[in-house]
N, CA and C atoms as a LAMMPS dump frame, in Angstrom:
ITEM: TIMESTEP
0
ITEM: NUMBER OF ATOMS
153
ITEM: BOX BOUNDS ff ff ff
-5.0000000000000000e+02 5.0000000000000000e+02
-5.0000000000000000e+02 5.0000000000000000e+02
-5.0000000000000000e+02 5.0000000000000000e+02
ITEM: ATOMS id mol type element x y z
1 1 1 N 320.673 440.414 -237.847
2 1 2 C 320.316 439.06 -238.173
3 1 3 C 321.489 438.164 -237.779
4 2 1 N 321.23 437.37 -237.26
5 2 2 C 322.375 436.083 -236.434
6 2 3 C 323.044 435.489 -237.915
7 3 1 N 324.285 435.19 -237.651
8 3 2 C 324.399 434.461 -238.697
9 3 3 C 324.348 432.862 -238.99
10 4 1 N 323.667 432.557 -237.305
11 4 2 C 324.036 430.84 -237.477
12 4 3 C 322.475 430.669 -235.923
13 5 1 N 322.407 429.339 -235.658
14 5 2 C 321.471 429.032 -234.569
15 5 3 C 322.41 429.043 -233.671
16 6 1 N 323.876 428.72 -233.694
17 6 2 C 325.04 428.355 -232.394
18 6 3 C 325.22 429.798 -231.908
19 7 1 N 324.801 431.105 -233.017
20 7 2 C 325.099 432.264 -232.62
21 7 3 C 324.055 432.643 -231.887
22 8 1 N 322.701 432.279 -232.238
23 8 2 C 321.428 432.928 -231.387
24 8 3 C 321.586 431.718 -229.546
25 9 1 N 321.988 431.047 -229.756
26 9 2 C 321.786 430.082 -228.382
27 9 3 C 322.625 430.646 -227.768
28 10 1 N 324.157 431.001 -227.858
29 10 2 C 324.961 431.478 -227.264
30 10 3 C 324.71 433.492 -227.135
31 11 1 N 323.948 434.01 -227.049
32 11 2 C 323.562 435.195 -226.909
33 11 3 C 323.121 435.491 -225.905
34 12 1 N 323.812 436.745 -225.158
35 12 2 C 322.921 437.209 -223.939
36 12 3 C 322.238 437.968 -224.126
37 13 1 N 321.198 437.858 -223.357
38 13 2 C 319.853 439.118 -223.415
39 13 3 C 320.098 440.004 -223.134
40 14 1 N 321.483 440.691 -222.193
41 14 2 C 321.44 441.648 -221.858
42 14 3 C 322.19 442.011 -221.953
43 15 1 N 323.139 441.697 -223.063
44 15 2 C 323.904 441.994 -223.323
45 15 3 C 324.213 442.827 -225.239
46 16 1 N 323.961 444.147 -225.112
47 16 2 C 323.798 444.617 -226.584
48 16 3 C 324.763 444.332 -227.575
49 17 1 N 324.266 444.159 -228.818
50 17 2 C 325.007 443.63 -230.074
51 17 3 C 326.031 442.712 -229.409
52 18 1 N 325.768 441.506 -229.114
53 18 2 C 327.109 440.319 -228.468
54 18 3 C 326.467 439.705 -229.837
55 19 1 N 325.955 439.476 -230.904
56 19 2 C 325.763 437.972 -231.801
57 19 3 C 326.808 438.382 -232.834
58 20 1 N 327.329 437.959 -233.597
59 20 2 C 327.941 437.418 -234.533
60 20 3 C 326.878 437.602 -235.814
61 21 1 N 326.915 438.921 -236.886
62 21 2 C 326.317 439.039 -237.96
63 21 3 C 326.006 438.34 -239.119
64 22 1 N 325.115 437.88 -239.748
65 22 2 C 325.393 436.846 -240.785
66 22 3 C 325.81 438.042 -241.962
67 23 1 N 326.48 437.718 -242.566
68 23 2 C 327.702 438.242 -243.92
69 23 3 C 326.85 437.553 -245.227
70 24 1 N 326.755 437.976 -245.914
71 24 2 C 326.2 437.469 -247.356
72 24 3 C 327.361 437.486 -248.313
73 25 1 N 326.997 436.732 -249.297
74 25 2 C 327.933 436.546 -250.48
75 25 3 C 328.984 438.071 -251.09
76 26 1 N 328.059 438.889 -250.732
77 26 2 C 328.674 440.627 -251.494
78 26 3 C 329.215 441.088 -250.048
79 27 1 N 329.193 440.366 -248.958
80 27 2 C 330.6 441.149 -247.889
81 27 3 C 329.211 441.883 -246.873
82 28 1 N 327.898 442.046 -247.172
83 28 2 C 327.555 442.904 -246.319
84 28 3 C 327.038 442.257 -245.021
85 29 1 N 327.638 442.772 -244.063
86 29 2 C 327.086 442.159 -242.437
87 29 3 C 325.975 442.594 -242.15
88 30 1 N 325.124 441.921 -241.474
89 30 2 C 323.719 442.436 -241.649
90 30 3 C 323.478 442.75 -239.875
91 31 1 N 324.297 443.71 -239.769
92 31 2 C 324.312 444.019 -238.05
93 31 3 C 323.109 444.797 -237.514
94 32 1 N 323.096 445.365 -236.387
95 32 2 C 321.727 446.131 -236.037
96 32 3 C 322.165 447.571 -236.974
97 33 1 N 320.748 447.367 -237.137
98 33 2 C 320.724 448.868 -237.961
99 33 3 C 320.882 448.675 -239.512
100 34 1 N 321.663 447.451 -240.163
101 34 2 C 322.219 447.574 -241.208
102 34 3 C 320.075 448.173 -242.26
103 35 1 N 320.847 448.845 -243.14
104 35 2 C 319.601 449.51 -244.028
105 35 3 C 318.734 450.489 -243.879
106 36 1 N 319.199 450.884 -242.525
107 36 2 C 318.169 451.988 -241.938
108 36 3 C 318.365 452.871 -242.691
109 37 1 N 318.097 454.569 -242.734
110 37 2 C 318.022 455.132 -243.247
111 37 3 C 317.82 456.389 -242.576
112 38 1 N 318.219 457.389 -242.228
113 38 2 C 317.773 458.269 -240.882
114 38 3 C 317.36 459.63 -242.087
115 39 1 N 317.408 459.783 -242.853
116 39 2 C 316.979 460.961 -243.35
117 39 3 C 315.699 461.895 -243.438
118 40 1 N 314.751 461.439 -242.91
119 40 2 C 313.514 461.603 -242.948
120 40 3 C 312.667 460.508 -243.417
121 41 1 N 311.379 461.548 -243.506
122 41 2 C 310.191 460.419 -243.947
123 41 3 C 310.153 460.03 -245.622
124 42 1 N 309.959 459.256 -246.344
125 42 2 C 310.63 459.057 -247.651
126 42 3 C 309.518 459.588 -248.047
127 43 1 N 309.117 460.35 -249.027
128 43 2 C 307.877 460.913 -249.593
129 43 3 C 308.894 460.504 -251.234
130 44 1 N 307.932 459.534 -251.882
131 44 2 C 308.22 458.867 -253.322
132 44 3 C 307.406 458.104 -253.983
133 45 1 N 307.646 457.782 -254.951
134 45 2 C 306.449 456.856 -255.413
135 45 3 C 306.458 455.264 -254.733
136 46 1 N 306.95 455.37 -254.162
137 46 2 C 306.715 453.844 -253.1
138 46 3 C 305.942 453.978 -252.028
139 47 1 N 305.738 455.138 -251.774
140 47 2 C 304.19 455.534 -250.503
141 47 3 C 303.568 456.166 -250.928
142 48 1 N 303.274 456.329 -252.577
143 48 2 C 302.004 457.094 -252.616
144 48 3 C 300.621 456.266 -252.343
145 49 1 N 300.596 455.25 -252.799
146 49 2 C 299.466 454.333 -252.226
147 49 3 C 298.927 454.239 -250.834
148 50 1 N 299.929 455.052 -250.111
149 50 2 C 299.608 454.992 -248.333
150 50 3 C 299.336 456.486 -247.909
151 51 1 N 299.496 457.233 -248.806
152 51 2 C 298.338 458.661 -248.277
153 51 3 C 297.155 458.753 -248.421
């Protein structure tokens, strides 16, 4: 997530991760990837409604 509009205008397309992250109040940069999760498929009570 960009952290500003001066950061998304000044961005190249072809150029990977060049923007400038927006940072939130608790320090976390919200860069590519930030929250992912690579461990597998989450099997929990937050997808049981989707089997």
């Amino acid at each position: 997530m960009p952290a500003d509009m001066t950061t998304v205008e000044a961005q190249l397309e072809d150029v990977p991760r060049d923007i400038k992250p927006y940072v939130d109040n608790l320090g976390n940069a919200y860069d590519f990837a930030f929250g992912m999760n690579w461990n597998g498929v989450i099997r929990d009570e937050r997808v049981v409604q989707y089997k």
